[in-house]
C-alpha positions in Angstrom: 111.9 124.6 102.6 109.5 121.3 102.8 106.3 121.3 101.9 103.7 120.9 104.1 103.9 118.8 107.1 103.9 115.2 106.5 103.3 112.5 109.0 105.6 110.4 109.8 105.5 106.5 107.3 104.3 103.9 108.8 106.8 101.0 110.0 107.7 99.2 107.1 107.1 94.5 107.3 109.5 94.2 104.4 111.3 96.3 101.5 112.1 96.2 98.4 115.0 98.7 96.8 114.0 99.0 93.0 116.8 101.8 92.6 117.7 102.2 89.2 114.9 100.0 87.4 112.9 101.4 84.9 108.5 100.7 84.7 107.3 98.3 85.2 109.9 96.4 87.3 109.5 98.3 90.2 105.6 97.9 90.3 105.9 94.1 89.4 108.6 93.9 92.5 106.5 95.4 94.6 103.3 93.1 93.4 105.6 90.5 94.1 106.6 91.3 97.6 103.1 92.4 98.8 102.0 88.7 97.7 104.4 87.9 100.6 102.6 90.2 103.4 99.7 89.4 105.3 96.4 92.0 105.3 97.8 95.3 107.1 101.3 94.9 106.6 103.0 97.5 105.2 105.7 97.4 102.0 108.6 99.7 101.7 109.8 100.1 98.1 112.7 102.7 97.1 112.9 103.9 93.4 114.6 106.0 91.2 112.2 106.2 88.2 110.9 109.6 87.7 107.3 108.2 86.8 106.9 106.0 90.3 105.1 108.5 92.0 102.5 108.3 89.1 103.1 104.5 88.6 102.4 103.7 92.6 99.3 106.0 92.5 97.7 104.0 89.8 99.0 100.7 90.8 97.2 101.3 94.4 93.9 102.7 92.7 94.4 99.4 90.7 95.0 97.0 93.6 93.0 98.1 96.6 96.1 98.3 98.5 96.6 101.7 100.5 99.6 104.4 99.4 99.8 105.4 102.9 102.8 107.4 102.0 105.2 108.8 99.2 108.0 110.6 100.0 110.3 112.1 97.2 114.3 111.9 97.6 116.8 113.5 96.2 117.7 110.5 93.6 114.1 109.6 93.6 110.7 108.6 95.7 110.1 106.1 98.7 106.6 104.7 98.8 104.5 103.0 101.6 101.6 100.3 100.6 99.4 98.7 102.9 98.7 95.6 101.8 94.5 94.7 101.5 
């Protein structure tokens, strides 16, 4: 049974699959690609690392960008940023 409800993500300007890499690559692709983005865009980043969730939490806190969304998978997490 889910959780509670969850809006749907926002429509994701470019993404990023960091499946199967281990921290930090998948916060230093997604630094990487949000460099690409203007302000407001949004980044799509799939991973499979069990500490993302955490990782992207920080990394946002960190940054300024928005975690408009986190939504955990089966074989991991998807995460939404919003660029600053």
């Amino acid at each position: 049974m889910p959780d509670a409800f969850q809006p749907a993500p926002p429509p994701a300007d470019l993404e990023v699959d960091a499946s199967g890499l281990k921290c930090p690559l998948p916060i230093l692709r997604a630094k990487k690609a949000l460099a690409q983005l203007a302000s407001g865009q949004v980044l799509k980043v799939i991973t499979t690392d069990a500490h993302a969730l955490r990782d992207f939490q920080a990394f946002a806190k960190q940054t300024g960008n928005a975690l408009e969304a986190q939504i955990e998978t089966e074989s991991g997490a998807v995460h939404f940023l919003r660029r600053r």
